[in-house]
KEKOL-741890 format. One record per residue: chain; x, y, z of N, C-alpha, C in turn; residue in three letters. Coordinates in steps of 0.05 Angstrom, whole numbers, padded with zeros to 5 digits. Each point is the difference from the previous one (the first is absolute). Last residue first. Layout:
<rs>
+--------+--------+--------+--------+--------+--------+--------+--------+--------+--------+--------+
| chaine |     nX |     nY |     nZ |    caX |    caY |    caZ |     cX |     cY |     cZ | residu |
+--------+--------+--------+--------+--------+--------+--------+--------+--------+--------+--------+
|      A |      X |      Y |      Z |      X |      Y |      Z |      X |      Y |      Z |    Ala |
...
+--------+--------+--------+--------+--------+--------+--------+--------+--------+--------+--------+
</rs>
This chain:
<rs>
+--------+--------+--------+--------+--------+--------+--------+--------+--------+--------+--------+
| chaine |     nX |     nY |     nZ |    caX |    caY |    caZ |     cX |     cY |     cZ | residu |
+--------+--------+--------+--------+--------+--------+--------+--------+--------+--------+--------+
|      A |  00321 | -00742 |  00056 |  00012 | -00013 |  00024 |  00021 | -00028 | -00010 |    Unk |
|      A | -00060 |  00069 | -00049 |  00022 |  00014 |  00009 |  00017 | -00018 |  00024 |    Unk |
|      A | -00086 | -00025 | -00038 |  00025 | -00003 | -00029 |  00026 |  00015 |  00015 |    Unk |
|      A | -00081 | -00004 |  00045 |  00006 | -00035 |  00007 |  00029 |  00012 | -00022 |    Unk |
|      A | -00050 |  00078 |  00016 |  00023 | -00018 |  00021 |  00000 | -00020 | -00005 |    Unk |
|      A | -00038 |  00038 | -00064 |  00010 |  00008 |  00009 |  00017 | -00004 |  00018 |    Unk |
|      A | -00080 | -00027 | -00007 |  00021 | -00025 | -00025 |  00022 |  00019 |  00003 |    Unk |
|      A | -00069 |  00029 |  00062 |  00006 | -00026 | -00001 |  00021 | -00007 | -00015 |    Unk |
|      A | -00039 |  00075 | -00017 |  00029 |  00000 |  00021 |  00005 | -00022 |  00016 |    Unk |
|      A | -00071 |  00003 | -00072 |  00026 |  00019 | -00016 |  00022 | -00002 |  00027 |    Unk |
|      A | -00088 | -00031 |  00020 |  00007 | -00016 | -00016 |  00033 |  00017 | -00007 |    Unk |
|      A | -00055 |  00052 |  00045 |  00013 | -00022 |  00017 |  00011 | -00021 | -00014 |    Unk |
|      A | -00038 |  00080 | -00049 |  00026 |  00008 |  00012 |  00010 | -00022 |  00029 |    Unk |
|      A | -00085 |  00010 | -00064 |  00028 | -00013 | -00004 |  00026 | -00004 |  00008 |    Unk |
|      A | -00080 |  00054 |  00023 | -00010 | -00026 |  00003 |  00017 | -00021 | -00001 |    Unk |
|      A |  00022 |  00101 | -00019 | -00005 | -00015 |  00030 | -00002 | -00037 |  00002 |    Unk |
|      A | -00004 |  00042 | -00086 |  00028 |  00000 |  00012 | -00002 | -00012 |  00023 |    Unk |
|      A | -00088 |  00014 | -00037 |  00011 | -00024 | -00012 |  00033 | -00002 |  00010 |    Unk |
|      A | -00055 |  00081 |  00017 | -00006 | -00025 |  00019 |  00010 | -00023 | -00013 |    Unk |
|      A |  00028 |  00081 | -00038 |  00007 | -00007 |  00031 | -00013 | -00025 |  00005 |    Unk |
|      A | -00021 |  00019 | -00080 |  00029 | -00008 | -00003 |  00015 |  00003 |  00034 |    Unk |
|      A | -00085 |  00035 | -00021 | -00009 | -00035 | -00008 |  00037 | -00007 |  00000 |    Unk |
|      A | -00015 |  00096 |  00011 | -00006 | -00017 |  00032 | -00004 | -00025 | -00010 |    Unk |
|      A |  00021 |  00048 | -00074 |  00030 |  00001 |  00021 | -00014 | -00013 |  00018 |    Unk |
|      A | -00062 |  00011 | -00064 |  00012 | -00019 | -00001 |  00031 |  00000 |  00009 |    Unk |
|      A | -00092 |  00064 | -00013 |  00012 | -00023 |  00032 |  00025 | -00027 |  00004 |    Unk |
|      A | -00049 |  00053 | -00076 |  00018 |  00027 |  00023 |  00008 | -00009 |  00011 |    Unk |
|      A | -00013 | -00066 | -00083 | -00024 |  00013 |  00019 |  00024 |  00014 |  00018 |    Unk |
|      A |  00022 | -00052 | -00069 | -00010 |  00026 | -00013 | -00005 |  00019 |  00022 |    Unk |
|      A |  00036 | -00095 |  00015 |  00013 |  00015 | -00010 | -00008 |  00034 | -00009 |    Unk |
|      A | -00065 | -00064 |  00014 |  00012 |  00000 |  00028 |  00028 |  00023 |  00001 |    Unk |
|      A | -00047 | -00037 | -00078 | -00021 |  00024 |  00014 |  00013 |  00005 |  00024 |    Unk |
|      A |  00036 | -00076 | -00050 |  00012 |  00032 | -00014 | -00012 |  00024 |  00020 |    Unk |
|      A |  00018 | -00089 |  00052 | -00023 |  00008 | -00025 |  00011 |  00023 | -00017 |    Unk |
|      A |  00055 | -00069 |  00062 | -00009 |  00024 |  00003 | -00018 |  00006 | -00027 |    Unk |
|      A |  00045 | -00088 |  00065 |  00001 |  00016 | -00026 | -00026 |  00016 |  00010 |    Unk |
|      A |  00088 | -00044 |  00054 | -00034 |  00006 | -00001 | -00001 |  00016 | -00024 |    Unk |
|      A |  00075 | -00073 |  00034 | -00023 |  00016 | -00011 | -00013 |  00002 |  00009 |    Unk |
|      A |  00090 | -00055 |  00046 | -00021 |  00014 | -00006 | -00012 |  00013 | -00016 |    Unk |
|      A |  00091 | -00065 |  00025 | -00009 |  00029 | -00009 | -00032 | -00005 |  00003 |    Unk |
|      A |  00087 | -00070 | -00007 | -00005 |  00012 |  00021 | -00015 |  00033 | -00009 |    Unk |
|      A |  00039 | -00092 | -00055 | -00013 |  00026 |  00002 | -00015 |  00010 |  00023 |    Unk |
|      A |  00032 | -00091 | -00010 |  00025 |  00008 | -00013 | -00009 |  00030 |  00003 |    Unk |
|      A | -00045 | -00088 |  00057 | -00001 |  00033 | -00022 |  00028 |  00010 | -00002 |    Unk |
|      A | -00014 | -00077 |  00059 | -00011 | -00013 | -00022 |  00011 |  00033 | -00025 |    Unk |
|      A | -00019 |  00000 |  00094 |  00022 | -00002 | -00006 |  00012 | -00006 | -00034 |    Unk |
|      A | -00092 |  00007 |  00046 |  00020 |  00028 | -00007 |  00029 | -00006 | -00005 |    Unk |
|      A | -00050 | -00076 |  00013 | -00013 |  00014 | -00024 |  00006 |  00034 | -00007 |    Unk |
|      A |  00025 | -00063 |  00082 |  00016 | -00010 | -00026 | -00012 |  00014 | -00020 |    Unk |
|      A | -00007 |  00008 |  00097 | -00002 |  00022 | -00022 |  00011 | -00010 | -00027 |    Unk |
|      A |  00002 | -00066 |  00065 | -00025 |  00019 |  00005 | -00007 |  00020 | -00009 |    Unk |
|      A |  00064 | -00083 | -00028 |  00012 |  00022 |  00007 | -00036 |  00015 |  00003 |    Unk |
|      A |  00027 | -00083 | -00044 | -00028 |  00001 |  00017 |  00014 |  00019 |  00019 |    Unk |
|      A |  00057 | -00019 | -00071 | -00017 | -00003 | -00003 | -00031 |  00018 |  00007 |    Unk |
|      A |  00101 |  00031 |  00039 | -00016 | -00025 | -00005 | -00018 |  00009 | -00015 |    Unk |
|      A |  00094 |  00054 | -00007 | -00032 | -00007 |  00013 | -00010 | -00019 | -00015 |    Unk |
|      A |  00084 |  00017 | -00033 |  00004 |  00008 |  00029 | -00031 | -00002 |  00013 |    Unk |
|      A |  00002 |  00019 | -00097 |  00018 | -00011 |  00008 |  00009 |  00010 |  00038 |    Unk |
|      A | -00093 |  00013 | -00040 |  00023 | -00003 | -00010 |  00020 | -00006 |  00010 |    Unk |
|      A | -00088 | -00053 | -00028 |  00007 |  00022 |  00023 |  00021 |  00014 | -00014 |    Unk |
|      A | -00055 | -00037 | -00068 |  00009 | -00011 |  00015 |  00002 |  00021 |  00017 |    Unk |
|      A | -00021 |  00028 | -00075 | -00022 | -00023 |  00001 |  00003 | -00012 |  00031 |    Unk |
|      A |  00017 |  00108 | -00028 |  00015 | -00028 |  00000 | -00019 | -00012 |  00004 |    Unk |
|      A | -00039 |  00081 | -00046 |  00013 | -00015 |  00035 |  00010 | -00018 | -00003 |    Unk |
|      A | -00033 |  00099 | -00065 |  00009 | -00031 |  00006 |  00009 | -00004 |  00032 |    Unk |
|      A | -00073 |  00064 |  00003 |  00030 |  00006 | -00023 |  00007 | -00034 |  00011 |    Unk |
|      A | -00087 |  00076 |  00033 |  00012 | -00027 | -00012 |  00013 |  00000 | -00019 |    Unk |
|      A | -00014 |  00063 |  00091 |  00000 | -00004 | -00028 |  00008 | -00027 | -00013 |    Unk |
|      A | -00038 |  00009 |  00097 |  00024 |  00001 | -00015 | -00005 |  00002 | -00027 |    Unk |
|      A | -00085 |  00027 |  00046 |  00012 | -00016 |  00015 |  00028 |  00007 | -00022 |    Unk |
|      A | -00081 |  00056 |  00005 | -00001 | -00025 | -00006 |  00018 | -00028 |  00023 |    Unk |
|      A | -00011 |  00106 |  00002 |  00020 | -00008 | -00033 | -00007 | -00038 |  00006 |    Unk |
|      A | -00051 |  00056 |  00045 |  00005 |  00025 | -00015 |  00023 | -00018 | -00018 |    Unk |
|      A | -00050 | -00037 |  00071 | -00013 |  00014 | -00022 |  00010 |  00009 | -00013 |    Unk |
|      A |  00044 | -00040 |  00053 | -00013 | -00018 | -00009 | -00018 |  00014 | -00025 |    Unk |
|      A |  00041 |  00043 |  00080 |  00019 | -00006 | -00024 | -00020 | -00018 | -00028 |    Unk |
|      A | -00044 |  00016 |  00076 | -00003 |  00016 | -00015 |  00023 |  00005 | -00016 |    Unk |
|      A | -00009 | -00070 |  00059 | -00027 |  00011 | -00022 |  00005 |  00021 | -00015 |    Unk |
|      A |  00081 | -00065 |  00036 | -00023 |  00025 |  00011 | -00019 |  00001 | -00022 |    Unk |
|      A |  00072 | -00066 | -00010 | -00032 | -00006 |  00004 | -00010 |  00031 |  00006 |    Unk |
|      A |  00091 |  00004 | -00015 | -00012 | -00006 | -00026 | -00027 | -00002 | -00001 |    Unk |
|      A |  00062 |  00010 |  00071 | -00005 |  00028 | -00011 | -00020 | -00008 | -00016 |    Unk |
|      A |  00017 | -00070 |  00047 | -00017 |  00012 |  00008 | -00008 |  00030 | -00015 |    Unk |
|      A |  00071 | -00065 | -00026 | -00033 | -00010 | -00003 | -00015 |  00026 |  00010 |    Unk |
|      A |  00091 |  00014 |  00028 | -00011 |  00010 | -00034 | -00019 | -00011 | -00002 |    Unk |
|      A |  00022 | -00031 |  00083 | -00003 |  00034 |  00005 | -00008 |  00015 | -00038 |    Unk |
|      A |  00023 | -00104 |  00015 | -00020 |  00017 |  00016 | -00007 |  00025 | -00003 |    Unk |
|      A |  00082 | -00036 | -00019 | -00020 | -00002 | -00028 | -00021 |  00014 |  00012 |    Unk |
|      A |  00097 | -00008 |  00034 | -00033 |  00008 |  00007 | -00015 |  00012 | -00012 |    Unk |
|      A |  00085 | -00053 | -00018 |  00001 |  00005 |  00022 | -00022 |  00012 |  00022 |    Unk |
|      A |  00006 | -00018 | -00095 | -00006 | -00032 |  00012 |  00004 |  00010 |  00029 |    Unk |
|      A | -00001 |  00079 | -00056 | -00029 | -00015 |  00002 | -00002 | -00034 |  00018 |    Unk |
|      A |  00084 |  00057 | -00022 | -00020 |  00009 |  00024 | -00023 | -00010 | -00003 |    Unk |
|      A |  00056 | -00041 | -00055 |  00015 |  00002 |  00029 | -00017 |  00008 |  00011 |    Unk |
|      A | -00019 |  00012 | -00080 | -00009 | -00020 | -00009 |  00002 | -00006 |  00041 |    Unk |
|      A |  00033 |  00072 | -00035 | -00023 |  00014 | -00003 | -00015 | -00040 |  00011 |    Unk |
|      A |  00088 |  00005 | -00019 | -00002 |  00025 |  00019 | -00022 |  00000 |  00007 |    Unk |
|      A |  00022 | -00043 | -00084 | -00002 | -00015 |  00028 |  00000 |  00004 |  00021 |    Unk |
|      A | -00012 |  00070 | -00079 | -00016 | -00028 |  00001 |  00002 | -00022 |  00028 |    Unk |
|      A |  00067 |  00064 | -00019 | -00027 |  00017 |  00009 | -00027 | -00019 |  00002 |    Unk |
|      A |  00079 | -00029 | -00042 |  00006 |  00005 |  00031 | -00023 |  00011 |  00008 |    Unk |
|      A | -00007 | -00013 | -00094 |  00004 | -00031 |  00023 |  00006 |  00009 |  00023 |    Unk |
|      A | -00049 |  00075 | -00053 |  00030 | -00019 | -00007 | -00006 | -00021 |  00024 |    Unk |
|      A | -00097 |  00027 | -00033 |  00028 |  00021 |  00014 |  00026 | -00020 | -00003 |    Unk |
|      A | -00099 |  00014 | -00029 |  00016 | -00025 | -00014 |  00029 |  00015 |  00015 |    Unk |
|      A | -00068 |  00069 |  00028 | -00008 | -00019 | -00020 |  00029 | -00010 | -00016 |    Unk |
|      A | -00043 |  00048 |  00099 |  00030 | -00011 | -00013 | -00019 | -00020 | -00023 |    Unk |
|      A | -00056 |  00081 |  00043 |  00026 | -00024 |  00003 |  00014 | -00007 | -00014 |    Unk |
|      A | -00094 |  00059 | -00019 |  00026 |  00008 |  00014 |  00015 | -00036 |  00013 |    Unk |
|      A | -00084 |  00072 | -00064 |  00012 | -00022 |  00008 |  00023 |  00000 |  00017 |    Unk |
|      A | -00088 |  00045 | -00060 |  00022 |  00009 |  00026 |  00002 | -00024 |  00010 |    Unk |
|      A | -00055 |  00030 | -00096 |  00015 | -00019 |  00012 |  00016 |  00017 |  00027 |    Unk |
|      A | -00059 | -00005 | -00103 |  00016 |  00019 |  00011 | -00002 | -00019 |  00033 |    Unk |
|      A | -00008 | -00016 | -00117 | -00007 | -00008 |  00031 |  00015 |  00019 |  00017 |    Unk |
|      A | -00008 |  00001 | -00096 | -00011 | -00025 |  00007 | -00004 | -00001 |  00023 |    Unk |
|      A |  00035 |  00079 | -00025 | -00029 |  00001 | -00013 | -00002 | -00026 | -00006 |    Unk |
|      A |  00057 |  00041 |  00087 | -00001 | -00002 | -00033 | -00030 | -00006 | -00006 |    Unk |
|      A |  00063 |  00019 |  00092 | -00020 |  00019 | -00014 | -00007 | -00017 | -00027 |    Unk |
|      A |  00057 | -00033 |  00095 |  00007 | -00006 | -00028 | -00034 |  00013 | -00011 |    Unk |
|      A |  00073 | -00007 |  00090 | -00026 |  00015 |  00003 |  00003 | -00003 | -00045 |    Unk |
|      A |  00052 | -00049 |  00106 | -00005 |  00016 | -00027 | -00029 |  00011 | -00010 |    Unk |
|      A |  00078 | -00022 |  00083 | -00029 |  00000 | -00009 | -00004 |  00016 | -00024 |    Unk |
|      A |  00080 | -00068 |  00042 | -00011 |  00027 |  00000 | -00016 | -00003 | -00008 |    Unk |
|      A |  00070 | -00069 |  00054 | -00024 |  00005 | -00019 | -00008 |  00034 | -00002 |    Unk |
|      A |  00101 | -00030 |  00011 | -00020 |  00010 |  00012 | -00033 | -00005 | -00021 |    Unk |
|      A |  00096 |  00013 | -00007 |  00007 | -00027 |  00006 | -00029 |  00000 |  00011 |    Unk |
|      A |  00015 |  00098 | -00010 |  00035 | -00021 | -00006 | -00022 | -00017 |  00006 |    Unk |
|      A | -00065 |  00068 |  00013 |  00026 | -00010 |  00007 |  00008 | -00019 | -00010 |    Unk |
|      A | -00088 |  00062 | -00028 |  00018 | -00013 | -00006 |  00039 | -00006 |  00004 |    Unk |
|      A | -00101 |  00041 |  00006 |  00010 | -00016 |  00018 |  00019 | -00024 |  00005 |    Unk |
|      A | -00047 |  00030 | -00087 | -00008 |  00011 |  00021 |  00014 | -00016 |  00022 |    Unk |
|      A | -00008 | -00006 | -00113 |  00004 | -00017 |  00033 |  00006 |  00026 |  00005 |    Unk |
|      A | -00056 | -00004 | -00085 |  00016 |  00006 |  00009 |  00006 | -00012 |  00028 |    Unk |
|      A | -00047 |  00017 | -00107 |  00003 | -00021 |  00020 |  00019 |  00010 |  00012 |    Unk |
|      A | -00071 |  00016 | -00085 |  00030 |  00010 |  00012 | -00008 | -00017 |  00024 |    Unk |
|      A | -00030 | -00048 | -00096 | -00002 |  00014 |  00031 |  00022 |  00023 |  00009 |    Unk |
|      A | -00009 | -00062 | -00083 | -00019 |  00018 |  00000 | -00015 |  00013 |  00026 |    Unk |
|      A |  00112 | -00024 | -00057 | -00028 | -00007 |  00025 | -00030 |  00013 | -00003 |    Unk |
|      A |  00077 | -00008 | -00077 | -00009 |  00018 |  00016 | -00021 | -00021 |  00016 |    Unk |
|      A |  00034 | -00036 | -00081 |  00026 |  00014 |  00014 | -00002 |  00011 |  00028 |    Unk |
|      A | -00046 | -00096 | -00022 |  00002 |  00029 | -00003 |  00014 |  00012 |  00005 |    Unk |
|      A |  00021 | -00103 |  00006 | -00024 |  00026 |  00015 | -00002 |  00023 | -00025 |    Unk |
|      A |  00065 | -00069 | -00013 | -00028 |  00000 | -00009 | -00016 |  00016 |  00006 |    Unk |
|      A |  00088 | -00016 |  00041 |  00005 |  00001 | -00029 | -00034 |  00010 | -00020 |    Unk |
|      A |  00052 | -00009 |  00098 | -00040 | -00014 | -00001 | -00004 |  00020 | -00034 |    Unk |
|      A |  00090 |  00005 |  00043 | -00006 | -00026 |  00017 | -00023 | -00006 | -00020 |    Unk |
|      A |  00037 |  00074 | -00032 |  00020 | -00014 |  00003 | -00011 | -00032 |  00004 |    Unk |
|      A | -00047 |  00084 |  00004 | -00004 | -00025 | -00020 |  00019 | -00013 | -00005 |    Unk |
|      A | -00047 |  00051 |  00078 |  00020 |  00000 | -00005 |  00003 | -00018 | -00021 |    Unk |
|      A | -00080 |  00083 |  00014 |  00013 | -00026 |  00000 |  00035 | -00013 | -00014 |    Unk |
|      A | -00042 |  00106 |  00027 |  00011 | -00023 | -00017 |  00002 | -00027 |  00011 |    Unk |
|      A | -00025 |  00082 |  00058 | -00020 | -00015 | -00021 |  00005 | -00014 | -00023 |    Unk |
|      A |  00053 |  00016 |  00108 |  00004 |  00005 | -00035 | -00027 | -00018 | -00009 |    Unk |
|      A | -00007 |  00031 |  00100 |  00004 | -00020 | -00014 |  00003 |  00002 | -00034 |    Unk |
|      A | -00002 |  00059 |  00103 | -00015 | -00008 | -00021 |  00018 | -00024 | -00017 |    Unk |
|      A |  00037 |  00036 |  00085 | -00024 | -00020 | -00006 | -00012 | -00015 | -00026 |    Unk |
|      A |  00069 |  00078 |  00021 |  00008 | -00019 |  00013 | -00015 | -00028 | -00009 |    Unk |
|      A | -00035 |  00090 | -00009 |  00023 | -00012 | -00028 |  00013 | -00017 |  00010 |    Unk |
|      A | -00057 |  00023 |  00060 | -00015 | -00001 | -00021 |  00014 | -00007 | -00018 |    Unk |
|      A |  00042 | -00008 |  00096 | -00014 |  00023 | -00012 | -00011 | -00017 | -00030 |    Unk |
|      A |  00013 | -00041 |  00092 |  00010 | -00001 | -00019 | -00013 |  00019 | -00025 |    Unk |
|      A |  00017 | -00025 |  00125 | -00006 |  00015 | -00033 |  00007 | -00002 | -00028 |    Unk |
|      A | -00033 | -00077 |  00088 |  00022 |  00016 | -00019 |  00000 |  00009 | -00021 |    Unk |
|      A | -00053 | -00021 |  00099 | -00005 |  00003 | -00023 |  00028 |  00014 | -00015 |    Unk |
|      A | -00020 | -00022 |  00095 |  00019 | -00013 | -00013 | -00010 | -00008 | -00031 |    Unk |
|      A | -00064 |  00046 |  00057 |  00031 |  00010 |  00005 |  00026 | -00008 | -00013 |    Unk |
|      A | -00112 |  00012 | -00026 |  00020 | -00026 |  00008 |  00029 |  00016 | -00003 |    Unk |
|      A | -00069 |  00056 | -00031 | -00013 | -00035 |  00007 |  00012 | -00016 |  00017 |    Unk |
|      A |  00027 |  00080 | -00044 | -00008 |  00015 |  00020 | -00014 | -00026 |  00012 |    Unk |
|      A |  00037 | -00001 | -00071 |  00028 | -00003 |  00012 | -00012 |  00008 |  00024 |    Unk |
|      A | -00060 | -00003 | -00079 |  00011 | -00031 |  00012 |  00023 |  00000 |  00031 |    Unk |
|      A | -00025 |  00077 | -00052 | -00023 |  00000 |  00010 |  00010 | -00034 |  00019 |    Unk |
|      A |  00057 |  00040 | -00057 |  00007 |  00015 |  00022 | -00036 | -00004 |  00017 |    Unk |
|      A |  00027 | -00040 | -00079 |  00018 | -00006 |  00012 | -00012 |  00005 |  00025 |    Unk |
|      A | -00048 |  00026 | -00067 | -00013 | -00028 |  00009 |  00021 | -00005 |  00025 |    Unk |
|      A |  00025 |  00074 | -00052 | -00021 |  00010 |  00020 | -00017 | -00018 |  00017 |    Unk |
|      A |  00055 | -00018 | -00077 |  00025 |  00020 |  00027 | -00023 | -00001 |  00021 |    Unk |
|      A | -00037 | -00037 | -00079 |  00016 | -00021 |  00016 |  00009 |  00017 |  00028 |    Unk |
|      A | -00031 |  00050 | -00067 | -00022 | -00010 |  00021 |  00012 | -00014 |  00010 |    Unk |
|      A |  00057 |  00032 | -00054 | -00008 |  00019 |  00025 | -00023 | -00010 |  00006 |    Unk |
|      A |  00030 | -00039 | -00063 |  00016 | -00008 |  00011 | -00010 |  00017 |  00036 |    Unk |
|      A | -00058 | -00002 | -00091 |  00004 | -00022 |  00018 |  00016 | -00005 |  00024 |    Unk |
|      A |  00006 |  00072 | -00066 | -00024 |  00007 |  00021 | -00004 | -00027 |  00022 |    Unk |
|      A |  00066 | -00007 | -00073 |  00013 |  00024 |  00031 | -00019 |  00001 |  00015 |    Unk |
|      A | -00026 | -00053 | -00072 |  00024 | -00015 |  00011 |  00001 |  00015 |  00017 |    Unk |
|      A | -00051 |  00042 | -00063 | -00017 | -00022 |  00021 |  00026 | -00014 |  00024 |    Unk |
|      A |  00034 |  00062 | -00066 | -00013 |  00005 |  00014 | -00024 | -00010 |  00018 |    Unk |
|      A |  00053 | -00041 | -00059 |  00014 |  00015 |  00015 | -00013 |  00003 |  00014 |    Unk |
|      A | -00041 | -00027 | -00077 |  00009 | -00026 |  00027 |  00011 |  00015 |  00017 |    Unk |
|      A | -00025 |  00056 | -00064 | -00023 | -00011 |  00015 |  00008 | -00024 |  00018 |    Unk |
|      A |  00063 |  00025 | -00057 | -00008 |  00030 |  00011 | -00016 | -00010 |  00027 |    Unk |
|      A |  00026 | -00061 | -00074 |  00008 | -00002 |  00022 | -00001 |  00030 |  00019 |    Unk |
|      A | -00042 | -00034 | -00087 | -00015 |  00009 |  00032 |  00019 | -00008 |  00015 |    Unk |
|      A |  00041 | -00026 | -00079 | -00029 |  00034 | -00013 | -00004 | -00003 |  00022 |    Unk |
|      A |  00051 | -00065 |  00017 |  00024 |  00019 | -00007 | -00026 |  00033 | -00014 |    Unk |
|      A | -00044 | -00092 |  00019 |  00013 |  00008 |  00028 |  00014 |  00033 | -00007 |    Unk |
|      A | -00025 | -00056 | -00072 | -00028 |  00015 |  00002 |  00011 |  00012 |  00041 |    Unk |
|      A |  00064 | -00037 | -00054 | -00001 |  00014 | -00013 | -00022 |  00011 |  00010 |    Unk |
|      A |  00024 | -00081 |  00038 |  00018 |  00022 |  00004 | -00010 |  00028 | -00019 |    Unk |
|      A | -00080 | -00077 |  00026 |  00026 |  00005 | -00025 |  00022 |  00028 |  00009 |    Unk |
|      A | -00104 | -00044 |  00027 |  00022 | -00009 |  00013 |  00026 |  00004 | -00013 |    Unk |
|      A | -00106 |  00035 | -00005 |  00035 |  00002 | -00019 |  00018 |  00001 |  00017 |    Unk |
|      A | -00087 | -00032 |  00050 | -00006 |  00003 | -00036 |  00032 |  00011 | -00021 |    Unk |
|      A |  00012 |  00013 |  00089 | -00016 | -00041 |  00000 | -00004 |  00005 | -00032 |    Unk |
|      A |  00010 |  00076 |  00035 |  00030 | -00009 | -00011 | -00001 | -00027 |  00003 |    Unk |
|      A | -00074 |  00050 |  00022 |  00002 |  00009 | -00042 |  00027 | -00009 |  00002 |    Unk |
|      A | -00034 | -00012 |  00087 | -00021 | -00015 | -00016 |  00010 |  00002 | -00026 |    Unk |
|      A |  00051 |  00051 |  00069 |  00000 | -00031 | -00002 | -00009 | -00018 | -00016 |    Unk |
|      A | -00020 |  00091 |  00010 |  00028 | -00008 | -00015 |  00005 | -00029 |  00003 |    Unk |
|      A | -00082 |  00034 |  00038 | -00005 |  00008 | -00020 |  00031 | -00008 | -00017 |    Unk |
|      A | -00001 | -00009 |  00092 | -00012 | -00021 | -00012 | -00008 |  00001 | -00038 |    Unk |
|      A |  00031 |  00065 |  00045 |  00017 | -00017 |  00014 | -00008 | -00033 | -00018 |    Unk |
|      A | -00043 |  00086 |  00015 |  00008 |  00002 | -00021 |  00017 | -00025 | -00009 |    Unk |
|      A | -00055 | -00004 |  00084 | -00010 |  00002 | -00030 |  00012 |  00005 | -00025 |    Unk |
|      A |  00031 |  00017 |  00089 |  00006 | -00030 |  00000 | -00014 | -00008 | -00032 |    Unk |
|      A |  00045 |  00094 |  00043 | -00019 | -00014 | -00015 | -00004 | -00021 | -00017 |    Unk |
|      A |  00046 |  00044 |  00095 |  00005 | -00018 | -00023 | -00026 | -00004 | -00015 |    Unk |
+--------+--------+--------+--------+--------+--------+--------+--------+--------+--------+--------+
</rs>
């Protein structure tokens, strides 16, 4: 995948965000699009060798339409200025994603703003043993690499069904269950950037089957 050119289309369709300047280089979107997909194929089959109960999901499965939807977010731009794709992607399931662009590039993975069942599923296994997710979260070296929970709105109050002064009241609290780590462009450029996408999967991958089972139960 040449992640350079990549970036090179991304940057001149930031600058002519317009169907018409898409419809002259849609040649050049194409063919970045297919070269993208087959690295995905190849990210698949590297990830599937990680973790047993890794689920395949091929490249055109994953990737993610570069049209924004303007139905909902009327204002955005027509065109994204990332490609973006889930990885490991089962039914009802956090997956791992992987987002290239020319504001930010990114490998993330959980449940972001999930439906209400999946939400109090997720809410169940933490009051039942919060413990065990604190701990994914304190390791150090989770720690380093994405911080802690992504920050996304939180109820003010508990939620319904948990106390107040509930011991994990502050995870419970999160409507967004997920992780970042952001990624440099140079990181993206550099040879090495399948083994920076292993060690960030691994790392992630106790948080991810944590919420996993709490949502499947």
């Amino acid at each position: 995948m040449d992640f350079h050119n990549l970036f090179d289309f991304l940057t001149a369709l930031q600058q002519n965000n317009t169907k018409e300047w898409m419809d002259t280089n849609r040649k050049w979107y194409r063919s970045l699009r297919e070269d993208f997909i087959v690295w995905l194929d190849d990210l698949d089959l590297t990830m599937a060798q990680l973790d047993d109960d890794y689920y395949p999901t091929p490249g055109k499965k994953g990737i993610n339409r570069i049209n924004n939807n303007l139905m909902f977010h009327p204002h955005k731009p027509i065109y994204k200025d990332h490609f973006g794709a889930g990885l490991d992607k089962a039914p009802n399931s956090a997956d791992f994603y992987i987002e290239v662009g020319v504001k930010q590039c990114l490998l993330a993975g959980g449940f972001w703003r999930p439906d209400a069942k999946t939400l109090r599923s997720i809410r169940e296994g933490i009051d039942y043993n919060g413990e065990e997710f604190q701990a994914i979260l304190d390791k150090p070296s989770f720690k380093k690499l994405f911080g802690g929970l992504y920050e996304d709105e939180k109820l003010t109050n508990a939620p319904k069904g948990f106390a107040n002064d509930h011991p994990h009241i502050e995870l419970l609290r999160n409507k967004t269950f997920a992780v970042v780590h952001q990624l440099s462009k140079e990181e993206v450029l550099r040879s090495d950037f399948k083994e920076k996408i292993k060690v960030v999967y691994l790392e992630m991958l106790p948080f991810r089957r944590y919420l996993n089972h709490a949502a499947s139960v």
